[in-house]
C-alpha positions as CSV (number, residue, x, y, z in Angstrom):
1,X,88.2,180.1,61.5
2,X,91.2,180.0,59.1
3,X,90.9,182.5,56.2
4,X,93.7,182.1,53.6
5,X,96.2,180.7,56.3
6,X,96.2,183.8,58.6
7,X,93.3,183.9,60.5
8,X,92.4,181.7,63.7
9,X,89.1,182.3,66.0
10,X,89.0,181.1,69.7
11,X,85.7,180.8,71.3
12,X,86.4,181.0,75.2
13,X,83.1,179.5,77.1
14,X,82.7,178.7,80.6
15,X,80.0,177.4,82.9
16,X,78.5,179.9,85.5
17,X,80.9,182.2,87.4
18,X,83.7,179.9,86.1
19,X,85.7,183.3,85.7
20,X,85.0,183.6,81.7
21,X,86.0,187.5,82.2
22,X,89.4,187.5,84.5
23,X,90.8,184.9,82.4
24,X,90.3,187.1,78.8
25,X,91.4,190.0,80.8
26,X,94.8,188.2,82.4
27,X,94.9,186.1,78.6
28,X,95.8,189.5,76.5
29,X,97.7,190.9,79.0
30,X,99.8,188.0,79.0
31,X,99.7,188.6,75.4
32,X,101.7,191.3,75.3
33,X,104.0,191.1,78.6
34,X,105.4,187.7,77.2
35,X,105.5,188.7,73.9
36,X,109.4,188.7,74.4
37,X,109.5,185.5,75.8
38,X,107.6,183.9,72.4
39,X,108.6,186.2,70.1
40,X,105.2,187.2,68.9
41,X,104.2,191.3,69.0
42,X,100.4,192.1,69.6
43,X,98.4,194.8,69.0
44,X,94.5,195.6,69.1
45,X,92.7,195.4,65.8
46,X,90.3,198.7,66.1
47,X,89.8,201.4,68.0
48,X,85.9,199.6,70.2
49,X,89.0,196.4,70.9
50,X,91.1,199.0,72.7
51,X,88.0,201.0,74.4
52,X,86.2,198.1,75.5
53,X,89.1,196.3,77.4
54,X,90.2,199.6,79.1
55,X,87.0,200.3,80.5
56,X,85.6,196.6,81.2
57,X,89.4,194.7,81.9
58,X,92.1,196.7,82.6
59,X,90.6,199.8,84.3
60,X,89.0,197.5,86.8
61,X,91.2,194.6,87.1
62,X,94.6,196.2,87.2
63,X,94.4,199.7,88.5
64,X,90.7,199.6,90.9
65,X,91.8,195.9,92.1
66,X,87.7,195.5,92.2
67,X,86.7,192.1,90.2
68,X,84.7,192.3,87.1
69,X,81.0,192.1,87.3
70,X,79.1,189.0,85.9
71,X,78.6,189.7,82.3
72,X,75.0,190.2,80.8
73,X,73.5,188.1,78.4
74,X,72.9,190.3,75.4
75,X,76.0,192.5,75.8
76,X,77.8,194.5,73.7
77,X,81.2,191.9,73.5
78,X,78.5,189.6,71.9
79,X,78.2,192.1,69.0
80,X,81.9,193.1,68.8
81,X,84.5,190.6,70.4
82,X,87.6,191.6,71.2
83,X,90.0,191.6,68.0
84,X,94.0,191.1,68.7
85,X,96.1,190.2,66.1
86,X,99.7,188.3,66.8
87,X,103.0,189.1,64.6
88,X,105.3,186.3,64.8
89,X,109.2,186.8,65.0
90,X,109.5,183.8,62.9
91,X,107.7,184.5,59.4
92,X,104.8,182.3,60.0
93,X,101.8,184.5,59.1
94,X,100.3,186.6,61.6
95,X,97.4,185.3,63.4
96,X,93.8,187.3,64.0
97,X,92.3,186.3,67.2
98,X,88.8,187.0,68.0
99,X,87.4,186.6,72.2
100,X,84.2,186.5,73.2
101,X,82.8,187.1,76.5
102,X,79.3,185.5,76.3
103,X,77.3,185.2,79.1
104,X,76.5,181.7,80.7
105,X,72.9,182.1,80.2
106,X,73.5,182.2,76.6
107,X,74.4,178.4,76.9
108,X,72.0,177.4,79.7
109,X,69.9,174.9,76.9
110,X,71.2,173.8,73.0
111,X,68.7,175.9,71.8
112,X,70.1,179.5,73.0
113,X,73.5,177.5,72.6
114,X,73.1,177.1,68.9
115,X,71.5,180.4,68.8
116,X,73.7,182.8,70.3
117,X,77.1,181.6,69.5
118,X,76.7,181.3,65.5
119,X,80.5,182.3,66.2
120,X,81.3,178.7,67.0
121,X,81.2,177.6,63.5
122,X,84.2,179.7,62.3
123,X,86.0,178.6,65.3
124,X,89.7,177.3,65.5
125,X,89.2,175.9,69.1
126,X,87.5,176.2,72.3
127,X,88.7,177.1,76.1
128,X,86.3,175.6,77.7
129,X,86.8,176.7,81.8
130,X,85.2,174.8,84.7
131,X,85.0,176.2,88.1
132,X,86.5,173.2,89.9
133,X,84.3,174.4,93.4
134,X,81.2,173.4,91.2
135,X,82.2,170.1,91.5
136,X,80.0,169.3,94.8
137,X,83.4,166.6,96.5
138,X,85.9,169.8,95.6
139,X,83.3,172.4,97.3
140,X,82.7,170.2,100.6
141,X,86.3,169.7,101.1
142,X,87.2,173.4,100.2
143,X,83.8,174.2,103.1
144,X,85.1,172.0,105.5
145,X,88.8,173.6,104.9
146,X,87.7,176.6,106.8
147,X,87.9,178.5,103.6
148,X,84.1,178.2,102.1
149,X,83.3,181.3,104.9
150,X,85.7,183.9,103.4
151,X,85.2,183.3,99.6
152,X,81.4,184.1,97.5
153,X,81.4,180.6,96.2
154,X,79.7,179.8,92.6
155,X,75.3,179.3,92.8
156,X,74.7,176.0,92.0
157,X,70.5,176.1,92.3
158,X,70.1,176.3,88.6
159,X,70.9,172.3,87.3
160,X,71.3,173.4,83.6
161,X,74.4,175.7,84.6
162,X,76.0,172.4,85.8
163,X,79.2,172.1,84.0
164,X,78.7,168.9,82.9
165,X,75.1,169.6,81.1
166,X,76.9,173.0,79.3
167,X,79.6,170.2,78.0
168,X,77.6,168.4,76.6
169,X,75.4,170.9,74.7
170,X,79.5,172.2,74.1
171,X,79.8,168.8,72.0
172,X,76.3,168.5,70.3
173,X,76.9,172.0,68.9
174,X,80.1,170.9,67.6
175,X,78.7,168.2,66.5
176,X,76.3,169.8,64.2
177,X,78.8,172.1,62.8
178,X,81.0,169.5,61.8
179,X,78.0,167.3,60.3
180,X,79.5,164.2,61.7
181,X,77.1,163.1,64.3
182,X,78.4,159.3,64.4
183,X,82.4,160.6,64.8
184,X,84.1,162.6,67.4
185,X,83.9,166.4,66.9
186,X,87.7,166.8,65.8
187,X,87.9,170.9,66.7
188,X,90.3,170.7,69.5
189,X,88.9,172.0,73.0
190,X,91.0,172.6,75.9
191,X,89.0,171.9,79.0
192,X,90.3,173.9,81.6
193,X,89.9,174.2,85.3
194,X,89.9,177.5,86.5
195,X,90.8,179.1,90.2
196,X,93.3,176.2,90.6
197,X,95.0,177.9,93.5
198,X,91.9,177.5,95.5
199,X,92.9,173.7,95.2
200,X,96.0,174.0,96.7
201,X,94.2,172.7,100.2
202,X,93.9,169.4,98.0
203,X,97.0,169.1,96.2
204,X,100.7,169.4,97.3
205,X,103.4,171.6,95.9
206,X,104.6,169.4,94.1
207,X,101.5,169.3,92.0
208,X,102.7,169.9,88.3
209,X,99.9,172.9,88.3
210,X,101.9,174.9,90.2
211,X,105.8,174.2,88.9
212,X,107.2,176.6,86.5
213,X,106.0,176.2,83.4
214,X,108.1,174.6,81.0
215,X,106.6,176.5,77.9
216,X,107.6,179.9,79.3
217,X,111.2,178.0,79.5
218,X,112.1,177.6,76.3
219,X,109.1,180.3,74.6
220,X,107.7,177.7,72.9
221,X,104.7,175.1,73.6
222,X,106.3,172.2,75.4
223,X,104.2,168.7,74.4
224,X,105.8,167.0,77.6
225,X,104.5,169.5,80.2
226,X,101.1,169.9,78.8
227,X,100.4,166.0,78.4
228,X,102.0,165.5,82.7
229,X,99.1,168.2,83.6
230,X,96.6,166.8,81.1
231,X,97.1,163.4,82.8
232,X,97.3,165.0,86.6
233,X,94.0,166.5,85.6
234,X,92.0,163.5,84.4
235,X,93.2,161.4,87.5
236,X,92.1,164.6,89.6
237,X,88.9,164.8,88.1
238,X,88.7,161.0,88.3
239,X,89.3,161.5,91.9
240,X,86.2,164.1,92.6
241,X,84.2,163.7,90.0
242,X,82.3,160.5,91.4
243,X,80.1,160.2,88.2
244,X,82.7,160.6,85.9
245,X,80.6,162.6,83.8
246,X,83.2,165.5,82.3
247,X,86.1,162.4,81.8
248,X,82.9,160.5,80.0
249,X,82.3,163.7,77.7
250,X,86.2,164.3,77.2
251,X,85.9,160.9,75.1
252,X,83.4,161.9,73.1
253,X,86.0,164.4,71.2
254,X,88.6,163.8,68.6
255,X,91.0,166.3,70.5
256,X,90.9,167.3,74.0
257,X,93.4,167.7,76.3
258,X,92.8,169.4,79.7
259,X,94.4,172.3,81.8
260,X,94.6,174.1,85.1
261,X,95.0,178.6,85.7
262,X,94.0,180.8,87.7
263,X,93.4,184.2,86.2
264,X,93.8,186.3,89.5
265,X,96.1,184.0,91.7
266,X,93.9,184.8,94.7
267,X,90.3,184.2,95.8
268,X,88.3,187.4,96.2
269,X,87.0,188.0,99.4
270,X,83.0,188.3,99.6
271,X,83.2,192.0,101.4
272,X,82.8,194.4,98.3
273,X,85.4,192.0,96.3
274,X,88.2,193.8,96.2
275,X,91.5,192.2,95.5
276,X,93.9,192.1,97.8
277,X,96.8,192.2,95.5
278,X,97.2,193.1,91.9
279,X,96.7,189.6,89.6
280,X,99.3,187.1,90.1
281,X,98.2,184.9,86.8
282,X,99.1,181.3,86.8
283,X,99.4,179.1,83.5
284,X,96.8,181.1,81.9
285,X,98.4,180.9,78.7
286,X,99.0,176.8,78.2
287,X,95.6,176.4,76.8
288,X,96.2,179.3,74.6
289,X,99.2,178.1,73.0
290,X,97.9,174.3,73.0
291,X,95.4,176.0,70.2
292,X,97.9,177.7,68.7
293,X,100.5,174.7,68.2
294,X,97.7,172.4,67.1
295,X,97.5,174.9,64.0
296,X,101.0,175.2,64.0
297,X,101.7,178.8,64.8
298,X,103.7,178.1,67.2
299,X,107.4,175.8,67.8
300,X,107.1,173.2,69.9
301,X,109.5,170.7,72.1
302,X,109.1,167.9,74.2
């Protein structure tokens, strides 16, 4: 939400194993290593903030290289997100940000949806990450690669952890909390595809998900970078998502525009998932700061 001008909420939600944990972790770290770069300063609001993502994030992630367990539904991030707040260089006011880490079986029907993230209706926007090898075209090709053997690949028995259905109960809670059921939800969401360098089988170099990124160029959000991956990714998703059902839901919001990270860089191995290399993020922060320059914290060029 936006209290008296300064203070924005992001609700971060993912379908199962779509890596809802490595991306806040990588997120805040990129928070403050490229807080030169967009002349913003970060700090962590209270004392649980700092204890919490030492012992859950960076203890595990950066210095054991293991990969961060599944988190439980019920736990204690529901209760007490992780509070950050962002100076700006520029004047602007500073900007309280408030992740959550909730557990995909909190959105496995609209019921427990509407129930367990009460958080959504003081939101400023939604990351909403996808695991692209839950899309059964990307996971036979990535199988028949040669790769499926090496890499614990995402469980898809359970049919309400399908992306698509946690989309859509996505939209008909933002629906309800804008009280316009006949209108497009106008909150903006950034769908986002995570673990895009397991893609890199599919797409060329040349793809613009793994260029530089133009917003770390100038340390601002760049409109013309984020609209060439937003239209890459529909024609992608076009592509392998033979029912069109996730490009069919992206029309039923106001303001969507979709994006490709990878938290880690690498795809853990399934023998005691260790990383073999310390993260190696990639475009993790373009949703971020799509949020932040559609409530215009942030400068922006084309």
């Amino acid at each position: 939400m936006i209290t008296n001008g300064t203070e924005i909420m992001f609700s971060i939600i993912g379908s199962n194993e779509s890596g809802k944990s490595h991306y806040i972790a990588t997120l805040i770290a990129q928070l403050y290593s490229q807080a030169h770069r967009f002349n913003w300063s970060c700090c962590a609001s209270d004392d649980t903030t700092m204890e919490l993502y030492d012992s859950r994030f960076r203890k595990r992630l950066y210095e054991d290289r293991i990969v961060i367990s599944k988190t439980q539904a019920a736990s204690v991030m529901e209760h007490h997100p992780l509070i950050y707040i962002l100076n700006f260089d520029s004047g602007l006011p500073p900007v309280t940000l408030a992740f959550y880490d909730a557990a995909w079986e909190n959105f496995n029907s609209q019921e427990s949806m509407a129930q367990t993230t009460r958080y959504l209706n003081e939101s400023s926007g939604v990351i909403f990450l996808i695991d692209p090898l839950q899309l059964p075209y990307v996971r036979e090709k990535f199988v028949a690669s040669g790769q499926g053997g090496e890499t614990e690949l995402p469980d898809l028995v359970q049919a309400n952890a399908r992306a698509s259905n946690m989309f859509q109960r996505l939209i008909n809670v933002l629906r309800s909390k804008e009280r316009i059921s006949r209108q497009k939800p106008q909150i903006p969401v950034a769908l986002t595809l995570s673990k895009i360098d397991a893609l890199r089988f599919m797409l060329t170099d040349e793809s613009p998900l793994f260029l530089p990124s133009f917003h770390r160029r100038y340390g601002c959000f760049c409109r013309s970078d984020a609209a060439r991956i937003d239209e890459y990714l529909r024609s992608f998703l076009m592509a392998v998502d033979r029912n069109r059902e996730l490009l069919s839901l992206v029309k039923q919001l106001d303001n969507c525009c979709c994006f490709g990270m990878s938290a880690l860089g690498q795809n853990p191995k399934s023998s005691g998932q260790r990383l073999r290399f310390p993260p190696r993020p990639m475009r993790v922060l373009d949703p971020f700061l799509w949020l932040l320059a559609q409530h215009d914290r942030i400068a922006t060029v084309e």
